[in-house]
C-alpha positions, 0 to 999 in steps of 0.5 A, a space after each residue: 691289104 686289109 686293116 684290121 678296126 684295132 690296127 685302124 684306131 691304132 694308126 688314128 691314135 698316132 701322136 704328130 708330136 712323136 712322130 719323125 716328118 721324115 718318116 712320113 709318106 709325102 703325099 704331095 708326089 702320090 697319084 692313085 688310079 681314079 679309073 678304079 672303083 672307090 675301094 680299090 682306090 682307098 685300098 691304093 692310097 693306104 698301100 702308098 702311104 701307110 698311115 692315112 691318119 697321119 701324112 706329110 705335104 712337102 714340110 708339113 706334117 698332117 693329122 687327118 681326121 674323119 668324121 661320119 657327120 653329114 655335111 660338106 667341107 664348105 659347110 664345116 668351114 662355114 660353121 667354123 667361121 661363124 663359131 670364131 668370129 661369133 657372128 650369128 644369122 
């Protein structure tokens, strides 16, 4: 399956407060073949839900975002705690 850059900006721009939850794939049920290499797994995980921008967890409706920034998910939440609460170090 290949996803054009339009049709990728396409899906990143959908609206969650247009979009229908049931319409949505559940991702909480997906399983994807980790034995596999990286792209083929990416390419798996799109196949299965569609939309990788904009997903549903049981109830919930998700907008996922990416970002090519370096720095790992325990730094960012760090960074954020930090910025909410003013704390400086």
């Amino acid at each position: 399956m290949y996803l054009s850059k339009k049709e990728l900006q396409k899906m990143e721009q959908a609206d969650i407060r247009e979009t229908a939850a049931e319409e949505l794939a559940d991702i909480s049920g997906i399983e994807i073949d980790m034995e596999k290499p990286v792209p083929a797994r990416v390419e798996e995980y799109v196949q299965k839900v569609g939309n990788p921008f904009l997903v549903r967890v049981g109830e919930y409706v998700v907008k996922i975002g990416y970002s090519d920034q370096a720095g790992t998910l325990n730094e960012r939440m760090q960074q954020y705690i930090r910025k909410a609460a003013r704390i400086k170090y």
